[in-house]
N, C-alpha and C positions, 0 to 999 in steps of 0.2 A: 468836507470840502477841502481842496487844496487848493491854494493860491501861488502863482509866480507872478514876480515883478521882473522888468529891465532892469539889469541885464542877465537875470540868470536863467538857465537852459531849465525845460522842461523835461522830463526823462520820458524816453520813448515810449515806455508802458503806462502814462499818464493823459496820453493824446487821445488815446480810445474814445473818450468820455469828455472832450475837455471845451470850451467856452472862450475865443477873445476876446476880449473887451474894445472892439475898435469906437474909437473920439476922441473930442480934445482931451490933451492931456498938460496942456499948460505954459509948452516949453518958449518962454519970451511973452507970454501972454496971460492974464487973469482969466481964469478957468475952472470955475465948481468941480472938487472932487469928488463930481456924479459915482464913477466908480466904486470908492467906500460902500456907499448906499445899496447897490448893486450886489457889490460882495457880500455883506449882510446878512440880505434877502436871500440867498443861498448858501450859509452855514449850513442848514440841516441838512443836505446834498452831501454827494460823493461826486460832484462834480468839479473838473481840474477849472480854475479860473485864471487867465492870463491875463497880465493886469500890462500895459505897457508903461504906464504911468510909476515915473522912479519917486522913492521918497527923496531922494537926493541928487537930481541933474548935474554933473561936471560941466557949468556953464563956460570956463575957465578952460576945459579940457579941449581941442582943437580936433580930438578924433574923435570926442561926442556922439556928434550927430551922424555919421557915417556909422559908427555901433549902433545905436540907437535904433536907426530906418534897417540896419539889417538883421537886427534881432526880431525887429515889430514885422519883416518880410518873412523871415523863416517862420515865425510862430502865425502869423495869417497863413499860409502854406499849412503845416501842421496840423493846426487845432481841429477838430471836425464839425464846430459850427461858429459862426462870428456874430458878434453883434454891434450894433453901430445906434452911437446917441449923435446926435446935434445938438448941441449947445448953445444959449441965445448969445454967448459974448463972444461970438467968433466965427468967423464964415468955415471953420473946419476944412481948409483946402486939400490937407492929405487926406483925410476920409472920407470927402468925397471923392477923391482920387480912389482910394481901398475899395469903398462899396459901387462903384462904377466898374473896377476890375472885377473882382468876387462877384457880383450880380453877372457877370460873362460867364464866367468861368467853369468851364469843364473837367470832370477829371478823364480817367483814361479810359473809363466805361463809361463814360458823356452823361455821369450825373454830376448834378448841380450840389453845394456846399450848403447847406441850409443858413439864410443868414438871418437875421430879427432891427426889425429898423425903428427906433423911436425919435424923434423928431422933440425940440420943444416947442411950444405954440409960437416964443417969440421969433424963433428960428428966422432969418433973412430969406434963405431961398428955400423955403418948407414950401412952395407951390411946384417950386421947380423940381423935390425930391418926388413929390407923391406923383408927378405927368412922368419923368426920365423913370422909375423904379415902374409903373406901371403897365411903361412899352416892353421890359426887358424881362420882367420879373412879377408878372400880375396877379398872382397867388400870395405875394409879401405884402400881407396888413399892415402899414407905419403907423403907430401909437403915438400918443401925445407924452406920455408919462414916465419913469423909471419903474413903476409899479406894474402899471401896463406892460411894458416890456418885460417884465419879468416873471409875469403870466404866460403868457405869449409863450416866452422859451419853455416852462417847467410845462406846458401844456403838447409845445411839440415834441418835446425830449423825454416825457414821459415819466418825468420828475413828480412826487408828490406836491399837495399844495401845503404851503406853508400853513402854518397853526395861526 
C-alpha cells in the first residue's frame, strides 16, 4: 500500500490504482480518525491511499485552507476511485458537496468514477444520502460501517480479501 497525506502530491504513476479518502477530516471540528482504520484495512494492497486528513493543520496559516481545498480538488480529480464516510459528529458539508459532484460526474468517454459510500447510523441526513444517491446513482450500496465499506471497495477493485 501507499499512503499520501495533505499536502503532498501523489506521483502520476501511482493514480492508476489509487483510492481518496473523502470525509470529515477535522479541521475546526471533533472528528474520528475514521481514516487510520481504513488505511489499515488495506496494508496488504498495493493500493495508492490518499488521505486528506493532515497530521498537522497550519491553523495559524491564512493560505491554509485555500492549499488544503485545492489539493483535496486535484487528488478527487486524480484518483480513480473515491470513497466517502459520514461521520455522526458533523453534518460533513464539503462532502456532501464532493459526493453530489463525483456522483454527476463524467469523464470524457461519459464513464462515471466509481465511488463507495458509507454512512454512520447516527448520521443527521443518512435518509437524505440514501433518496439523493439513489436518484443519481442507483447501483452505489451505502453501508453502515468502515468494515463494510472496505468490503465493498476490495470487492469492486478486485483486491483480495483480508486474512
Amino acid at each position: 500500500m501507499n499512503l499520501f497525506r495533505a499536502p503532498e502530491p501523489v506521483p502520476t504513476e501511482l493514480l492508476k490504482n489509487s483510492l481518496f479518502l473523502a470525509g470529515g477530516i477535522g479541521i475546526g471540528a471533533i472528528v474520528p480518525d475514521w481514516q487510520s482504520e481504513l488505511i489499515e484495512n488495506f496494508r496488504d494492497t498495493e493500493l495508492t491511499l490518499i488521505n486528506p486528513r493532515r497530521d498537522d493543520y497550519p491553523t495559524d496559516d491564512p493560505g491554509a485552507l485555500r492549499q488544503q481545498i485545492e489539493w483535496e480538488h486535484r487528488h478527487l480529480k486524480a484518483a480513480s476511485a473515491i470513497s466517502f464516510w459520514f461521520v455522526a459528529e458533523t453534518l460533513c458539508p464539503i462532502t456532501l458537496y464532493e459526493l453530489g459532484s463525483w456522483a454527476n460526474r463524467r469523464d470524457e468517454a461519459g464513464q462515471q468514477k466509481p465511488i463507495f459510500v458509507g454512512v454512520h447510523p447516527d448520521y443527521t441526513r443518512r435518509a437524505d444520502l440514501f433518496i439523493q444517491l439513489s436518484l443519481v446513482r442507483p447501483e452505489v450500496q451505502i453501508v453502515d460501517s468502515i468494515t463494510e465499506l472496505e468490503l465493498q471497495i476490495r470487492a469492486a477493485l478486485g483486491l483480495p480479501h483480508s486474512i
